[in-house]
C-alpha positions in Angstrom: 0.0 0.0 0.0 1.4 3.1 -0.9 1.1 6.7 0.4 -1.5 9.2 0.1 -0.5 11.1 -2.6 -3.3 14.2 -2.9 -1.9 15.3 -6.6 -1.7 11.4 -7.9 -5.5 10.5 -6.4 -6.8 13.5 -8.0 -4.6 12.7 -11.8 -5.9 9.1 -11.1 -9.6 10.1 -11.0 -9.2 12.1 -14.2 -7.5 9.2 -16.0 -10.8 7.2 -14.7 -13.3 9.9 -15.9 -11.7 10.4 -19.1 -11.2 6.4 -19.5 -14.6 5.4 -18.4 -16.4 8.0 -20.6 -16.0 6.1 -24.2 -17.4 3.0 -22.5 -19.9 4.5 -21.0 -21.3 5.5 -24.3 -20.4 1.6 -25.4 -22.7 0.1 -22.8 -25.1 2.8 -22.9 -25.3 2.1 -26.5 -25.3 -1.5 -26.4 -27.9 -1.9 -23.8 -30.7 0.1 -25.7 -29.5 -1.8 -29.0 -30.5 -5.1 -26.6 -33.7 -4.2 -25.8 -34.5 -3.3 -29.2 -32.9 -7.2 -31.0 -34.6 -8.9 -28.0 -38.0 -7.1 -29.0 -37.2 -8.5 -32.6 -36.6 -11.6 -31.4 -32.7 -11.2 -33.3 -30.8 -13.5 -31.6 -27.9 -13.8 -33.5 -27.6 -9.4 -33.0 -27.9 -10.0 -29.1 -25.3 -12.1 -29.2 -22.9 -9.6 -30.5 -24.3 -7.3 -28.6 -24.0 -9.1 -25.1 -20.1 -9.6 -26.0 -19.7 -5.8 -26.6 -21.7 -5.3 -23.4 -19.5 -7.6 -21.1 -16.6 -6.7 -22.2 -17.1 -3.1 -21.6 -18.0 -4.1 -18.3 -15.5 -5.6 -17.8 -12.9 -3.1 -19.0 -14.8 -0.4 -16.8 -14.1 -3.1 -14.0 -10.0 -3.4 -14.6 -10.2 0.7 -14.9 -12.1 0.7 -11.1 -10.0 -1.9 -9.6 -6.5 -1.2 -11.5 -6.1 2.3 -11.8 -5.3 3.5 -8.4 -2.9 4.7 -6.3 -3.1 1.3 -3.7 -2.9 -1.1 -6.4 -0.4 -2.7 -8.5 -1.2 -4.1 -12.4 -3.2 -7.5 -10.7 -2.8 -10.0 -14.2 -4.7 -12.5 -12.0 -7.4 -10.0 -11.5 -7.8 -9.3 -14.7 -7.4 -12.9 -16.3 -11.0 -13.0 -14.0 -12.4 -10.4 -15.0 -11.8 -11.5 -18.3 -13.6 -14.6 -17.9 -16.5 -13.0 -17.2 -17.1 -12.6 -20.6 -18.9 -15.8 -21.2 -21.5 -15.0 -18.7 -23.3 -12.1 -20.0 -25.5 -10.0 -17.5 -29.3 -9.7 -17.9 -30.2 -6.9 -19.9 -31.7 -3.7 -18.1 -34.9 -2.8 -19.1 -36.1 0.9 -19.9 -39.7 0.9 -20.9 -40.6 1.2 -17.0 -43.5 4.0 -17.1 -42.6 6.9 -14.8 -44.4 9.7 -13.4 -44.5 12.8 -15.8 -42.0 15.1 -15.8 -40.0 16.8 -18.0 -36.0 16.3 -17.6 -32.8 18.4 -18.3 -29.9 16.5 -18.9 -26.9 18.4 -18.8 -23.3 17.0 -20.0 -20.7 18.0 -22.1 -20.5 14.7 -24.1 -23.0 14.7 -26.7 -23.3 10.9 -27.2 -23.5 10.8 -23.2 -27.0 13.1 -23.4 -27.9 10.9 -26.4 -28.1 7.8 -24.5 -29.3 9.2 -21.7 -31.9 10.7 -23.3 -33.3 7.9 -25.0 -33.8 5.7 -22.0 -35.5 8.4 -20.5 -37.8 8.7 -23.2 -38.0 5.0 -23.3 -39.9 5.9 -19.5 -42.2 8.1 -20.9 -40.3 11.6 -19.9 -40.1 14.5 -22.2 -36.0 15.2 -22.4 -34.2 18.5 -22.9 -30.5 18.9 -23.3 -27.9 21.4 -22.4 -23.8 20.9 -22.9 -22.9 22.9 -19.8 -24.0 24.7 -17.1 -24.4 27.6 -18.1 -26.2 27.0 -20.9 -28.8 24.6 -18.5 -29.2 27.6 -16.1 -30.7 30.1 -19.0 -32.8 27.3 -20.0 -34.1 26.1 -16.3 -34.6 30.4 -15.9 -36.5 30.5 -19.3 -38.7 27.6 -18.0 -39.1 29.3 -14.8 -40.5 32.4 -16.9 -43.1 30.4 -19.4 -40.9 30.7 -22.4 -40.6 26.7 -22.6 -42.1 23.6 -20.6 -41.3 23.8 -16.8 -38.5 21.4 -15.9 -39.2 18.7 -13.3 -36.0 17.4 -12.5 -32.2 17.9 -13.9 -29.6 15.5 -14.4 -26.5 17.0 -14.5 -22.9 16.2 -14.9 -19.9 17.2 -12.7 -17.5 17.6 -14.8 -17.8 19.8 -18.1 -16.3 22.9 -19.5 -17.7 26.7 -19.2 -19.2 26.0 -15.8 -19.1 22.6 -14.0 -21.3 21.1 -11.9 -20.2 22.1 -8.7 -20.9 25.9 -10.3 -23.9 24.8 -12.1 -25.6 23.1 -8.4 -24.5 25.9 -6.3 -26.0 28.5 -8.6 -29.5 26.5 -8.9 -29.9 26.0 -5.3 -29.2 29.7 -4.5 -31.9 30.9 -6.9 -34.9 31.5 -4.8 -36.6 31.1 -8.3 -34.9 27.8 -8.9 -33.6 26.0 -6.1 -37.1 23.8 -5.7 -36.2 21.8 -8.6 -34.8 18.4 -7.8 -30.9 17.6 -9.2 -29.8 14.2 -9.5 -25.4 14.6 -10.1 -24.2 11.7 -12.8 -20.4 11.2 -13.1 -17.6 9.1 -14.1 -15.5 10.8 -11.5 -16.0 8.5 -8.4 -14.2 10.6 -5.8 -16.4 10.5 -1.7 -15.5 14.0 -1.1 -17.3 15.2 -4.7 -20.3 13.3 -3.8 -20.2 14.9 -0.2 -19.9 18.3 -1.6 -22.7 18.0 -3.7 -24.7 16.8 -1.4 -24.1 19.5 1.0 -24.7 21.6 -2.1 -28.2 20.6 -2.4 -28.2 17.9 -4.8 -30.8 15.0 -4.2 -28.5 12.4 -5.2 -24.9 10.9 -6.8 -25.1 7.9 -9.1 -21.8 7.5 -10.4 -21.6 5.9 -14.2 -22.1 4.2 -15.6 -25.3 3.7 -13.6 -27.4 1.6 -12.6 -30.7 1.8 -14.5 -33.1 0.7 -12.4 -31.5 3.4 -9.1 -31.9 5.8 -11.6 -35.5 5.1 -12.5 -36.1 4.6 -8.8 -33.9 7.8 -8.0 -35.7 10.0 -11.3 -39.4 8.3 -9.7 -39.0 9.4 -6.2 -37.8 13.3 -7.4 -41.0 13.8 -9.7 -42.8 12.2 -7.2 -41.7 14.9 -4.8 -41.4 17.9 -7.5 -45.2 17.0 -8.1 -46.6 17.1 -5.0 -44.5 20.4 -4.3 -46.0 22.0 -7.3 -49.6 21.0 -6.2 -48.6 22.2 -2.9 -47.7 25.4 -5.1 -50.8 25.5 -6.7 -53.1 24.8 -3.2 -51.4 27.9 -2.0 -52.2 29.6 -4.8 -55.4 29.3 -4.5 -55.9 29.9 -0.9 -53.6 33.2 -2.0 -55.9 34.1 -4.5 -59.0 33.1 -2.3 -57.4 35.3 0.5 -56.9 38.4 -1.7 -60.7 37.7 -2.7 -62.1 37.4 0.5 -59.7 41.0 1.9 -61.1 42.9 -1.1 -65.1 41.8 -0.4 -63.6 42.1 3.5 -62.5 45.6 2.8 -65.5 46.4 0.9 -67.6 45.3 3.5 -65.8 47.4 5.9 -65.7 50.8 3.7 -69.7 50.2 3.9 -69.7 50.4 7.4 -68.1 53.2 7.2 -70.0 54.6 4.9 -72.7 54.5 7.4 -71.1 56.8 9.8 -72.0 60.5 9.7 -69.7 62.8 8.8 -68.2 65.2 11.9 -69.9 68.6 11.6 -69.7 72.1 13.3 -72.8 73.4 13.0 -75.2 73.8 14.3 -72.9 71.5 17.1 -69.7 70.2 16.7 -69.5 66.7 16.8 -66.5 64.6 16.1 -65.5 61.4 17.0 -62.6 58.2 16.6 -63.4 55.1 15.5 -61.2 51.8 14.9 -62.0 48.3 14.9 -59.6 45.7 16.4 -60.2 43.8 13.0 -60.8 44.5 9.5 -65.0 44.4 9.9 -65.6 45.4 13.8 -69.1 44.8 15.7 -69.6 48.9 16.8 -71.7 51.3 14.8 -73.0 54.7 15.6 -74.9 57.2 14.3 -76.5 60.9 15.1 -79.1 62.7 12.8 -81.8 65.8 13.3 -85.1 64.2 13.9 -86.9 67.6 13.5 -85.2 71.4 14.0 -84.9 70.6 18.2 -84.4 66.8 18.4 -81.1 65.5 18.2 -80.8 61.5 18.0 -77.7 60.1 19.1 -77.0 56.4 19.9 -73.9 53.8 19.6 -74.1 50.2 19.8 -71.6 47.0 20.0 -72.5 43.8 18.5 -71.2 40.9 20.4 -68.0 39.0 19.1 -66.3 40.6 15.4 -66.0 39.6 12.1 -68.7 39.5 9.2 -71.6 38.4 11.4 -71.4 41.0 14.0 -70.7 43.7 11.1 -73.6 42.8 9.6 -76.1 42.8 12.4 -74.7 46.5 13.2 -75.0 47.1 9.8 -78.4 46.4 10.0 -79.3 48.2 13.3 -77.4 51.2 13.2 -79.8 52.0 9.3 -83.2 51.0 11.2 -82.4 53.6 13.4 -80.9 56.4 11.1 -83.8 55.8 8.7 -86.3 54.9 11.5 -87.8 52.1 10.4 -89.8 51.8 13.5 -93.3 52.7 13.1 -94.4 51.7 16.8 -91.9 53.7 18.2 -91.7 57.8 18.8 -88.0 58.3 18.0 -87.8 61.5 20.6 -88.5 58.8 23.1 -85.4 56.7 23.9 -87.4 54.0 26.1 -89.8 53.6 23.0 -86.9 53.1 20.2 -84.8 50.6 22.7 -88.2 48.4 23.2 -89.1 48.4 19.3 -85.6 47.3 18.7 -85.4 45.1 21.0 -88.6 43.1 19.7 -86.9 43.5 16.0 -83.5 41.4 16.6 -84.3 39.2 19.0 -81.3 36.7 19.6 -83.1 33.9 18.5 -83.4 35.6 14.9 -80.0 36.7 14.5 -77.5 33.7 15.2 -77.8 33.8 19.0 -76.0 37.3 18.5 -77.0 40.4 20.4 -75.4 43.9 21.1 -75.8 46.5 23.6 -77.3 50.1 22.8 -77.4 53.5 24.4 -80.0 56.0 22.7 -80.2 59.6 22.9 -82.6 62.4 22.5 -81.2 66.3 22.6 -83.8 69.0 22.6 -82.0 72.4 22.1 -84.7 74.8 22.6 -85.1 73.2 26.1 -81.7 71.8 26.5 -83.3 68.7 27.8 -81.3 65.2 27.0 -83.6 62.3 27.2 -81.9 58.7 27.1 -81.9 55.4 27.7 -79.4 51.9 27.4 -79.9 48.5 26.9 -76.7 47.0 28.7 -73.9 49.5 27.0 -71.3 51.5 28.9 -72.7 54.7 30.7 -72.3 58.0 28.7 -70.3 60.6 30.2 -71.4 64.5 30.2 -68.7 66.7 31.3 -70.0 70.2 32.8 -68.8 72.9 33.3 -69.3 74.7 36.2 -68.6 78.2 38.2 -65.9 76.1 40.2 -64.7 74.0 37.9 -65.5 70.9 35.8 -67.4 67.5 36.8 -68.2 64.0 35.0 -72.0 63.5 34.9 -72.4 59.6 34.2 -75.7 58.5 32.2 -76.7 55.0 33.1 -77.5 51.9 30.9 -80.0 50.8 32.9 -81.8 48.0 30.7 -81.2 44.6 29.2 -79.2 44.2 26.5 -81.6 44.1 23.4 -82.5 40.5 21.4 -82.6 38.6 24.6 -86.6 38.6 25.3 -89.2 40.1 23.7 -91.7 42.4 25.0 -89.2 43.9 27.0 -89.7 47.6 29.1 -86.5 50.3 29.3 -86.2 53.0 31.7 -86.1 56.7 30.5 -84.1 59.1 31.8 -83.3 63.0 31.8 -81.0 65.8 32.0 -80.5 69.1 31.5 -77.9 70.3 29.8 -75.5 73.3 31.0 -73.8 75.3 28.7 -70.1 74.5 27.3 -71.0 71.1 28.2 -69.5 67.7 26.3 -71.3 64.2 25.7 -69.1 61.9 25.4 -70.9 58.2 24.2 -68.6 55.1 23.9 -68.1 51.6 23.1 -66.3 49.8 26.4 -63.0 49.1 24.1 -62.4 52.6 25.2 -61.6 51.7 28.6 -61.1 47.9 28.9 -57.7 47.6 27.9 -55.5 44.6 29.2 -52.2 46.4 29.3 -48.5 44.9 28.6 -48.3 43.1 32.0 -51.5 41.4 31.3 -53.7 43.8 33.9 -56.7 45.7 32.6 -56.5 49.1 32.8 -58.4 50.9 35.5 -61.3 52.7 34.3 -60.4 55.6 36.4 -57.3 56.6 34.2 -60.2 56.9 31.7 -62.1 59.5 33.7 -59.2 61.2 34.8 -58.7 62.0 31.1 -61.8 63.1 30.3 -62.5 65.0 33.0 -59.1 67.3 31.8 -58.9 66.7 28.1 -62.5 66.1 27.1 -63.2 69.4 25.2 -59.5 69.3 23.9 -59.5 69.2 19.8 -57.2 66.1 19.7 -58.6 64.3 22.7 -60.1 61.4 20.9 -57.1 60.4 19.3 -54.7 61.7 22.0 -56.6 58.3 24.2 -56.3 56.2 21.5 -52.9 56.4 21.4 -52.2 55.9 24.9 -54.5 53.1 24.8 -52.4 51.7 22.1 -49.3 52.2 24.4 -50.7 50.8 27.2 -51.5 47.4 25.4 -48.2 47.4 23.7 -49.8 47.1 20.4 -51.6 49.1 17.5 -54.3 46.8 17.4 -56.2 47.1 20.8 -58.2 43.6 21.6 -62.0 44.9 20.6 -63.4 48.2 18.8 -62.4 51.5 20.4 -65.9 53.9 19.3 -65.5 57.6 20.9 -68.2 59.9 19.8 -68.3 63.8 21.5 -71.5 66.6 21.2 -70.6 69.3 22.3 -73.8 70.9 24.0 
């Protein structure tokens, strides 16, 4: 046994390649040829043929076992090798059908993508060809852009001038375009650490020639088998893309509807303004305020239980009964009136087991008289002003929360109004916000703010944002409605 010799192993395995190449073609050759004169029944053909076959086998074997570094000329060996002559393999058949695909091969040798190519389409496979890397590159990039038939999996050659396959693997696998498509690495060069790199590269496997047939059937199956279902996983997700990007449109639609519901902020004859964001893309609050007649102001806010399409459409459907009052029972100046008429009209049991909260208000400004009334919702707050200072007036909810019953009875109740005064009506995702450390916030911060800032002209958005910093998070966990009159 001789030395290690890192300059002779890697001569050696170039003597090998470039030895093994021409008789690779040979048996490649021959073997199809086979199949074809044992088809025809041509015996006296396969005969021939069979000789050519073994004895290329058996040269390839002498060229394997001989030409190394660790062994000397072996006449023995190769007097047995020789022999082997007489007992011709069985021949390998191609015709096995495989999956679909369409395959690159890619090698220098043009009788090497010949053969190649011809058992492959013997399996049913659509072939393409490319002479080096490079070249197979432009052409996987083409099929990545429609200009030809996708690829499905490449077989592709180590070693070959312009770019090898090393280059050629490395620059597949770091295109984000390309690197899903299976390689299979086919050489003549039969050195461990080649195979290792390549591996480590990305490739899905290293037969070494000349092949075996049937590993490279099983080898080409189980790639087109996975490059298949990858590209139906492809296509799944684009349709649950394209299905997404419908449903956010019709979502958004949905939402600028809403919207479009709300009233506009105006400044005369009272300023009103007011902040509205829900936590998702359709939100469960709606609010409205309108002139009844010349005195009568109607203002009211609800919250549907829950979020989402179902809740946005139930407050959808609410909030324009009671802007266009569709209530012919009920007086809309009388806030226990319009709670029990809607109330009867979505009862729970009607709408999904779904049910919101309400608070309904009446203003009268020749007498400066609010009348109002809640089904369940958060208490409005009027902040007055007074000859010593300010104070928080809170307006009770005092009844059920409407769908549950029918035929149920709300309180009324009244106010008068002093002047420079604010109503402030709100959903309670103003004020219940679980804050960073997983707390809810107290609900006195809330007053506190109000009872400074409340007629400030940035107020409504000035609390939203610290609700947002609070929670640590744009999106606050339900649907923050602020809506401020001032009287």
């Amino acid at each position: 046994m001789q030395d290690s010799n890192p300059q002779l192993e890697n001569a050696l395995a170039q003597v090998r390649h470039d030895l093994k190449t021409p008789l690779n073609q040979i048996l490649g050759y021959s073997e199809l040829l086979l199949e074809e004169a044992a088809d025809l029944s041509n015996t006296s053909t396969a005969d021939d043929l069979n000789r050519i076959r073994s004895a290329s086998k058996v040269l390839l074997n002498i060229i394997n076992d001989q030409v190394t570094s660790g062994y000397l000329l072996n006449p023995e060996r190769v007097l047995k090798q020789t022999q082997d002559l007489h007992t011709p393999p069985p021949i390998q058949q191609y015709t096995t059908v495989l999956p679909p695909g369409h395959i690159l091969v890619v090698d220098d040798q043009q009788t090497n993508r010949d053969v190649l190519s011809r058992m492959l389409e013997l399996c049913g496979l659509k072939v393409s060809q490319a002479e080096h890397g490079a070249e197979a590159v432009a052409l996987l990039r083409n099929a990545s852009s429609d200009q030809v038939p996708a690829i499905d999996v490449v077989l592709l050659d180590v070693m070959m001038p312009v770019q090898d396959g090393h280059a050629t693997l490395l620059e597949i696998k770091s295109d984000p375009v390309l690197r899903h498509i299976p390689v299979i690495m086919i050489s003549a060069l039969d050195e461990l650490d080649s195979v290792i790199r390549c591996i480590e590269i990305g490739a899905e496997d290293y037969l070494g020639k000349p092949f075996n047939p049937t590993l490279l059937k099983a080898r080409l199956g189980a790639s087109l088998e996975k490059k298949l279902l990858r590209d139906s996983e492809q296509q799944h997700l684009q349709q649950i893309e394209s299905t997404q990007k419908r449903l956010s449109k019709e979502l958004l639609d949905a939402a600028n509807y809403l919207c479009s519901l709300f009233p506009p902020p105006t400044q005369t004859p009272l300023l009103i303004d007011w902040k509205h964001q829900p936590c998702s893309e359709l939100g469960g609050d709606a609010f409205g305020y309108h002139w009844i007649d010349d005195n009568h102001l109607a203002i009211y806010l609800l919250d549907v239980c829950g979020h989402g399409v179902g809740a946005s459409l139930l407050s959808a459907s609410a909030i324009n009964v009671i802007r266009n009052g569709f209530l012919p029972i009920a007086d809309m100046r009388q806030p226990n009136q319009v709670l029990a008429a809607i109330n009867d009209m979505f009862l729970m049991e009607r709408q999904n087991n779904m049910f919101f909260t309400l608070w309904y208000g009446v203003y009268d400004r020749s007498t400066r008289m609010l009348n109002y009334g809640g089904a369940g919702h958060p208490d409005a707050i009027l902040r007055i002003t007074t000859p010593s200072g300010t104070k928080l007036e809170k307006l009770p909810s005092t009844g059920p929360i409407v769908g549950i019953m029918e035929g149920m009875d709300y309180d009324q109740l009244s106010i008068e109004v002093p002047h420079d005064s604010a109503l402030i009506v709100l959903s309670d995702g103003c004020f219940e916000v679980i804050q960073q450390d997983g707390s809810m916030m107290d609900t006195a911060l809330f007053d506190n703010y109000l009872h400074q800032y409340a007629t400030d002209p940035s107020a409504l958005d000035n609390w939203f944002m610290q609700c947002q910093q609070r929670r640590g998070d744009e999106i606050l966990d339900d649907d923050f409605t602020l809506v401020r009159i001032r009287l």
